[in-house]
Structure formats: structure tokens, C-alpha cells
N, C-alpha and C positions, 0 to 999 in steps of 0.2 A: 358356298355359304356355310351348309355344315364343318367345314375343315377350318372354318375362321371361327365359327362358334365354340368348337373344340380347342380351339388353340387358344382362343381366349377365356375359355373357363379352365384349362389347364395352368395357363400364367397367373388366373386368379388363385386357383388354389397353392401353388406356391407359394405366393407372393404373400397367403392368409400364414401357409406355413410357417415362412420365414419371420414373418411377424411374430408370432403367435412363441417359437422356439424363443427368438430374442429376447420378447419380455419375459421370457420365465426366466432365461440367461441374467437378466438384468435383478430380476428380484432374488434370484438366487445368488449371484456374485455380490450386491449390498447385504445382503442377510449374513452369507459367509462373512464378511471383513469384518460387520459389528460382532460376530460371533471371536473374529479370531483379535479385535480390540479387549474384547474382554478379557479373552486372555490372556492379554498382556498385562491387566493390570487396569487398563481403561475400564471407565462408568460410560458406557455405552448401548442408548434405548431409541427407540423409537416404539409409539403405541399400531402405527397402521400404515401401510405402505399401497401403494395400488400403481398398475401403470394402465394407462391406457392413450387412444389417441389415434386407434388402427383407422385408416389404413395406412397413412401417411407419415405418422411421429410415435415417437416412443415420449412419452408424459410421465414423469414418476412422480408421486408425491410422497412424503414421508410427514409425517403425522407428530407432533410433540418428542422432535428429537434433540436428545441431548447426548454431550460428547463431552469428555471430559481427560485430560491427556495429566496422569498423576507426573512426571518427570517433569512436566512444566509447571503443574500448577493451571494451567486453562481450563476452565471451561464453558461452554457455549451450548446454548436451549436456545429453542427456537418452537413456536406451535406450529408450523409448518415451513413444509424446506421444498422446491419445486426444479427437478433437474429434464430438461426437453432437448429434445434429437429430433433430425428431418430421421426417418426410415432409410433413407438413399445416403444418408450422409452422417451415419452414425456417432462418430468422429468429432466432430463439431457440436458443441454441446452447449446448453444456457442454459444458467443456474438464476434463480430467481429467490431472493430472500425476503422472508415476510415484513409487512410493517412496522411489527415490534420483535424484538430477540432481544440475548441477553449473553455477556460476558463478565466468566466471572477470573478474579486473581488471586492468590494467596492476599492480596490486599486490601481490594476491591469490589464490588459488583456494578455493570454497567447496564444502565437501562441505554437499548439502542432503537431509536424509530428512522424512516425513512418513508420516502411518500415513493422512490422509486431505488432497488439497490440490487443491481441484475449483473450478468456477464457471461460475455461470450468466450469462450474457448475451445480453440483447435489442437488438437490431442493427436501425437503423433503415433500412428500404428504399432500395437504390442502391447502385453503385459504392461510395462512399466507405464504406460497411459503419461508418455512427457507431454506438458506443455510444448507447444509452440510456438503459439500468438493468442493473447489475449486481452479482450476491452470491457472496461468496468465502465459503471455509470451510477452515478449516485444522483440524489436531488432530494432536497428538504430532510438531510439526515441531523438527526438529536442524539446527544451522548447526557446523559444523569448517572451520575457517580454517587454512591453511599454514600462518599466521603463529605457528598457536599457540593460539588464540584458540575458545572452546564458549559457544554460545548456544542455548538453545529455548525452545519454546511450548506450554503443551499444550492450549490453545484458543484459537482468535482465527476473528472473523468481518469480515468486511466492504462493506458495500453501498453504492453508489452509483446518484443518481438524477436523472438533469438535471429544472434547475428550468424546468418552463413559463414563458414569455416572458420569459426571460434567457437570453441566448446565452453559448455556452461556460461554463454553470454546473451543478455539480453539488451535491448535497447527499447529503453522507457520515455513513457511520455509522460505527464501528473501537472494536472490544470483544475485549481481549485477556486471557486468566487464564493464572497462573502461569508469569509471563514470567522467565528465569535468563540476566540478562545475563553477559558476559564477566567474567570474574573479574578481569582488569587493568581495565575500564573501571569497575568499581564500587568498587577501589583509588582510583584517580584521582578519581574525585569523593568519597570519603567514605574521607581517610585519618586520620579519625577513629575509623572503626571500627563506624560507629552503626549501618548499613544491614546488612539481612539481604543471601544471593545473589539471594534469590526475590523481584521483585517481583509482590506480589497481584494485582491487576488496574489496567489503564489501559481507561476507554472516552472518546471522542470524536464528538461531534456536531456539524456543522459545513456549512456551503454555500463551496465553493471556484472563484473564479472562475480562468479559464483564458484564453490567451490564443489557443488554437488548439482546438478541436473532437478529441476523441479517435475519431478513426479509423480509419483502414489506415496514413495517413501517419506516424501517433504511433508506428511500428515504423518504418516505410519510411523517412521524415524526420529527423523531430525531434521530440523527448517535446514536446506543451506543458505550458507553463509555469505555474505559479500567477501569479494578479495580484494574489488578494483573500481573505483569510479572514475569515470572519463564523462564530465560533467562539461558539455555543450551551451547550455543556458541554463542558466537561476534568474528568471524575473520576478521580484515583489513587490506590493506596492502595500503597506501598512500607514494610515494617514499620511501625511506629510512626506516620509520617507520613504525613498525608491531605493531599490539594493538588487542590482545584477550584479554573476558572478560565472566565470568558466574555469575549467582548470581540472588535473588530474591526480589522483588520493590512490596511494596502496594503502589497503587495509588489513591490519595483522590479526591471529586470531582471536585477539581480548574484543576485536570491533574499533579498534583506536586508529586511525586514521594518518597519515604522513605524507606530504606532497606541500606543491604551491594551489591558490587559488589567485586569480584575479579577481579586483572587487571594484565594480563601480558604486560610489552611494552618493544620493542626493539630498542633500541638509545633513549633510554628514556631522555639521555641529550638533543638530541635536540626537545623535546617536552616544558622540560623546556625553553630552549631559546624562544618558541614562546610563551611561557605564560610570559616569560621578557619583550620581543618587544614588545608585543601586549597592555602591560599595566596592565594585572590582578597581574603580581606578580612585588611589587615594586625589583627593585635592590638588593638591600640588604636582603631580605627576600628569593630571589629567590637562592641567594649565599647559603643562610643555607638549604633552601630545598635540592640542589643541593649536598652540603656535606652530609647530613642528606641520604639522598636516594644512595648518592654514597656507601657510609656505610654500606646501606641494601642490596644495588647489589654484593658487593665485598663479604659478609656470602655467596652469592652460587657459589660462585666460575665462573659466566657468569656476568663481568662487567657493559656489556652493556646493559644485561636485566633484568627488574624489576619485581618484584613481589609484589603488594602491595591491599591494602585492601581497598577500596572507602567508606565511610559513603554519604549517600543522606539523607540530614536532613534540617527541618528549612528552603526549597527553593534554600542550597546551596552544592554542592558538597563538600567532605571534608576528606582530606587526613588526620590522625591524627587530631591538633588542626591547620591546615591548610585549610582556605576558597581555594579551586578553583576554581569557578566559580557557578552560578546561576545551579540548576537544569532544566533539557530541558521540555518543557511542550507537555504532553500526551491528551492534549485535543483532537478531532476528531472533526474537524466542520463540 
């Protein structure tokens, strides 16, 4: 009985050690990096930091911190920032952001709320603390813009998962409901009128190549970059119109995109009308598109829905010898 008592106040005290080294490890290792952000050049504070959680978790909390990255122009306040570990499984890490934060742009400031905006991630062994797999969760998130400008979310998830033996590749998930863009940006593109404020839901499935390893450095550095998408599904459903899409994009380094897309749309007439309204397709051009596409709806016998083949070339999207619009740019600032 004594030799099991012994050996078990012996494993506790380790076990207090081990703890106890950790978080000073931990409060020391974030103390150092704002220390060595700043001298980069970075506006980098926090008021009070603490970890606690023993026996079981490591708990940090960081107190009114703000980060601010001069080469971008970012940056992000927050009154508190909440980052938890099992003890056994250090590795594995959830970050928890408060209900209100704030981002700011050389342009910008963004008031950001959420009723929930957390995520898990698995961090592969070493210094360079890579990503490996990780899942976001959002719910009841608010965006207010200086500018004037209201956007939310009232669910969206998101996970990523590097792909075995591709380097710098990841395959993503992104599942968003009841998305209420900006009331000026849903002007601008449908000043026809056609679109509700609320779009239903968008999900995406997809392997995204990168040309840099998401790290420490992807804060520290520079974001990497997409090189490659290999897009599985694009489901939307915005009012009236549905819009899946699959298909495969090299990405160059301005973020400009090149490949085919397949594109199925449903009321695809009135997509046309908002590219009339909006100005991208004159009158008269939009008439022949409009026959021209009616023509290729009416071979599958579903009038209403299209099947057609997107070119991304040259900066501009392109339906046959038909410009529709500007490619969207995949930069990552």
C-alpha cells in the first residue's frame, strides 16, 4: 500500500511539474513573439495574460489584445482572446474569439459580433506549429462597416485538411446559411431588382493548393498563396437562382485564375437580366446571348436550366466568345 501511495504522489508530482514548466513555456513563448512582432515593426499589446486549467488543460487568456501587421495594413482588437489545450494532447488546440472584435483596413473599420466563433486545430509537431486539420464554427456573426455598410451570417462552418502526399495542399469544406450581404453590393449586382437581401445558403468543396505551408510564418510573414483549385462542388441557392459549379483553376501570382468551370444555373434567364441591368451585357448582346443559351437549355429538355462551360482567361470570365465579367482575384492579404 505504501509503494502505491509512493508512486502515486510521485506521478502527481510530475505531472504538477510538467504542468506547471508548460505554462510558464507558454506564457513565455507568446510574450516572446509579441515582443519579437514588435520588432518588426508590428503594434502589438495585450493588457494581461494568465493560463490556468491545471490539472488537465492549459487555458490562456489574453486580455485587450491588439495586433496590428504595418506591410498589410491589418489590424485586429479584440477585449479578449481564449486559446485551450487537453494537457495530454497539447497539440490540438481551440481558439475561442470573443463576441465583439474589430478589424481594421487602410480603408476600413469593421465592427465584428458573433454569438459563437471558435476552432479547433491540430498542429503538427515542431517549431513551425503547421496546421494540419482544422474546423471553424460560426453562428449569429454581424459585420458594421464605417463605411456604412451591414452584413451577417447565421451559420457557417469550416474545415480544412491537408491532403497526404501533396505538399501544401489542403481540402476544404465551407457551408454557409442565411448569408445577408450589404445592401449596396446586392444593388450593384442586381439593379434589376430580382435578388432577395438574404442569400439561402452557399456550400463548397474543394482541394486548394498553396504555395507556402500554413504555419507561424502565415502570421509572422506572409499569408500563402493559392496556386490551384480543384473545385468538387459549388452549391448556391440565392432566391430563385440555383448555381452549381465543378471544375479546375491554376492560379498565377497576381491571384488571377485560368482553367474551365462547369456551370449548372437554374432560371438562368434571370441571371441574364441582371447582367442587362447591371450594365456588363449591352442590350442587344444580351438578347443573343439569351437566344443563344435558350437554345442550349431547350437540347435537355429542362428549359429553365443551363448547362454550360465557363473559360477563365486573359483576367476575364468567358462563356464561348462571350466576355462576362472580370475574373475574381484569389489573392490572400
Amino acid at each position: 500500500m505504501r509503494r502505491i501511495l509512493t508512486v502515486t504522489v510521485l506521478a502527481a508530482m510530475l505531472w504538477s511539474g510538467y504542468w506547471a514548466i508548460t505554462a510558464r513555456g507558454l506564457q513565455t513563448g507568446i510574450a516572446a513573439w509579441v515582443e519579437t512582432r514588435r520588432a518588426e515593426g508590428w503594434a502589438a499589446d495585450y493588457a494581461d495574460m494568465q493560463v490556468t486549467g491545471f490539472p488537465l488543460r492549459f487555458q490562456t487568456m489574453l486580455r485587450d489584445l491588439m495586433l496590428a501587421d504595418p506591410e498589410t495594413g491589418l489590424a485586429w482588437s479584440a477585449p479578449v482572446f481564449r486559446i485551450e489545450a487537453e494537457a495530454y494532447r497539447p497539440n490540438r488546440v481551440r481558439a475561442i474569439w470573443p463576441e465583439v472584435q474589430q478589424l481594421a483596413t487602410p480603408d476600413e473599420t469593421i465592427a465584428i459580433g458573433a454569438e459563437r466563433m471558435e476552432a479547433q486545430i491540430a498542429l503538427r509537431p515542431g517549431p513551425a506549429l503547421e496546421a494540419q486539420d482544422a474546423a471553424f464554427a460560426l453562428d449569429q456573426v454581424s459585420l458594421a462597416s464605417s463605411l456604412g455598410w451591414e452584413a451577417s451570417l447565421a451559420r457557417g462552418a469550416l474545415t480544412a485538411t491537408a491532403v497526404d502526399g501533396r505538399e501544401n495542399a489542403h481540402r476544404i469544406g465551407f457551408a454557409a446559411e442565411e448569408v445577408r450581404l450589404p445592401a449596396r453590393l446586392v444593388a450593384l449586382v442586381d439593379r434589376a431588382g430580382i435578388l432577395p437581401g438574404l442569400f439561402e445558403h452557399l456550400r463548397i468543396d474543394a482541394v486548394l493548393g498553396f504555395d507556402a505551408p500554413w504555419d507561424r510564418r502565415a502570421i509572422e510573414e506572409r499569408r500563402p498563396q493559392i496556386t490551384r483549385i480543384e473545385l468538387t462542388r459549388l452549391d448556391a441557392k440565392w432566391g430563385d437562382l440555383e448555381l452549381s459549379a465543378a471544375g479546375v483553376l491554376d492560379v498565377d501570382a497576381a491571384g488571377l485564375p485560368t482553367g474551365m468551370l462547369t456551370v449548372r444555373a437554374t432560371n438562368w434567364r434571370d441571371m441574364v437580366a441582371i447582367a442587362r441591368a447591371s450594365g456588363r451585357l449591352p442590350g442587344g448582346l444580351a438578347d443573343r446571348l439569351e437566344e443563344a443559351l435558350g437554345l442550349i437549355a431547350g437540347l435537355s429538355g429542362r428549359p429553365e436550366t443551363l448547362d454550360v462551360p465557363l473559360r477563365l482567361a486573359a483576367g476575364q470570365t468567358w462563356l464561348g466568345p462571350v466576355p462576362l465579367g472580370p475574373v475574381p482575384d484569389f489573392t490572400i492579404r
